[in-house]
C-alpha positions in Angstrom: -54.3 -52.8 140.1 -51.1 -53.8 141.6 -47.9 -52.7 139.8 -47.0 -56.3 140.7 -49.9 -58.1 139.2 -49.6 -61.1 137.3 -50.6 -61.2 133.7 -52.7 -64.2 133.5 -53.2 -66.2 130.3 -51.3 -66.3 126.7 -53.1 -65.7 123.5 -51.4 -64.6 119.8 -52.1 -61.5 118.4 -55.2 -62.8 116.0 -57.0 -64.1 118.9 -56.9 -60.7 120.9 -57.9 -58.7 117.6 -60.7 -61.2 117.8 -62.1 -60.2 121.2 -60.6 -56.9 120.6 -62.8 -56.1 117.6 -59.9 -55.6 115.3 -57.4 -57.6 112.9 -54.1 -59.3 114.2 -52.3 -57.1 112.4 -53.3 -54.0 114.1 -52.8 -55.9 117.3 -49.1 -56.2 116.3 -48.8 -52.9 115.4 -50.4 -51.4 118.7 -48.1 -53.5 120.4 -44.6 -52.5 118.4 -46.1 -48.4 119.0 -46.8 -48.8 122.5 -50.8 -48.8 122.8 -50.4 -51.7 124.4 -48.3 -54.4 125.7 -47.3 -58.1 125.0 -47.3 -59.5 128.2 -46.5 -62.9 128.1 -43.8 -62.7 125.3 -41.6 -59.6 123.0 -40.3 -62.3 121.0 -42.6 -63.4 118.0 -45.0 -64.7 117.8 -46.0 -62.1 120.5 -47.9 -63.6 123.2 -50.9 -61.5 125.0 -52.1 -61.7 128.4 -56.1 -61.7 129.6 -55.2 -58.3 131.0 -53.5 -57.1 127.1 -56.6 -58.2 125.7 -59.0 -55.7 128.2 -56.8 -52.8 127.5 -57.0 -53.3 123.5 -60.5 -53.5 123.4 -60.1 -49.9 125.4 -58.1 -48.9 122.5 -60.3 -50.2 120.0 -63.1 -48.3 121.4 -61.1 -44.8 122.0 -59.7 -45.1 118.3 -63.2 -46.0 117.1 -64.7 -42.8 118.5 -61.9 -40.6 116.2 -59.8 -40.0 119.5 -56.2 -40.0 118.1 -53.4 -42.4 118.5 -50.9 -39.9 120.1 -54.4 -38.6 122.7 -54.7 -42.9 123.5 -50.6 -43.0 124.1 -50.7 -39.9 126.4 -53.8 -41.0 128.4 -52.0 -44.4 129.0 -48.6 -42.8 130.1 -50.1 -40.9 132.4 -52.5 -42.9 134.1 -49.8 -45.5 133.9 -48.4 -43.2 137.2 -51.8 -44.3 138.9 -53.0 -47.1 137.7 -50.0 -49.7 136.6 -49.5 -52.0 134.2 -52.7 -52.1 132.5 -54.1 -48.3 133.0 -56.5 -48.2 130.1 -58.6 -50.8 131.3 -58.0 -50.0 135.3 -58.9 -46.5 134.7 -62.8 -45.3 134.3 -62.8 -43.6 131.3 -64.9 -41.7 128.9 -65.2 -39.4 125.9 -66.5 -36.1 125.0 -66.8 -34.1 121.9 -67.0 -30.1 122.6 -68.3 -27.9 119.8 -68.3 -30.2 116.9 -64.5 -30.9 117.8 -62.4 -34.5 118.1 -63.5 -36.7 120.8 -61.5 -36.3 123.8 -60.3 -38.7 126.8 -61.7 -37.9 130.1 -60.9 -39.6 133.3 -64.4 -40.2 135.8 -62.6 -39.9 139.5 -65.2 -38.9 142.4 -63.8 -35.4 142.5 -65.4 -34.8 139.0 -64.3 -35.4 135.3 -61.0 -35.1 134.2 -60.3 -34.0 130.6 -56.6 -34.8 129.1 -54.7 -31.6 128.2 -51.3 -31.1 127.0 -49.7 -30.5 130.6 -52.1 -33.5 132.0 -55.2 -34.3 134.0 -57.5 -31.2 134.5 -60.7 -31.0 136.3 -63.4 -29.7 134.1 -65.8 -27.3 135.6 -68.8 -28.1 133.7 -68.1 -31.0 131.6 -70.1 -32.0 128.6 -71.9 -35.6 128.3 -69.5 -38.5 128.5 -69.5 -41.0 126.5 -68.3 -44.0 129.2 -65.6 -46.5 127.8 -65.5 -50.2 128.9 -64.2 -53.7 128.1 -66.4 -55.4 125.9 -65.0 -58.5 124.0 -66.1 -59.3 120.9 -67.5 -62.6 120.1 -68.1 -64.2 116.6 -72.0 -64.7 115.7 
């Protein structure tokens, strides 16, 4: 996506936790830390954008898995570089767990599977299973 792009759409912080799978609250706090962004307003009530609400429920699903906070920062940072505004959700991700450790963020590019280090983005020779991450909004039964 377009460093450029539009956000598109402005929902409050309840409503993305909603789609998101999580409460409002954590929404706010994601936001204030730097998971993710408030597009369509700073001020509060922050307000989200469509494209806020894709890359929580990327962050929802990484944090879910066990992957740590500081891994989901880092993995958005970088990709940022790439992928823009909204890299979590623009990115095709994954997760692997390697002898009984943490789940780890890996990047799927053609060239192979990418696992996130300390010093960046390195191609994996022979990388476990991966666990594919993707936007799925939640919706209330």
């Amino acid at each position: 996506m377009a460093e450029h792009a539009r956000p598109h759409g402005s929902f409050l912080a309840g409503e993305v936790g909603e789609l998101a799978g999580v409460s409002g609250n954590t929404i706010g706090q994601w936001a204030r830390r730097g998971l993710i962004r408030s597009s369509q307003s700073d001020d509060e009530p922050r307000r989200y954008s469509v494209e806020d609400i894709a890359e929580a429920t990327v962050v929802a699903a990484l944090i879910k898995r066990g992957v740590r906070h500081l891994d989901v920062h880092r993995a958005s940072e970088r990709l940022a570089r790439r992928y823009g505004r909204w890299p979590l959700s623009d990115a095709s991700l994954g997760t692997i767990i390697e002898d009984g450790g943490r789940p780890r963020i890996v990047l799927l590019e053609r060239e192979g599977v990418y696992e996130l280090v300390s010093r960046g983005w390195q191609l994996m020779a022979a990388p476990p299973p991966v666990d594919d991450v993707r936007v799925r909004l939640r919706h209330a039964p």
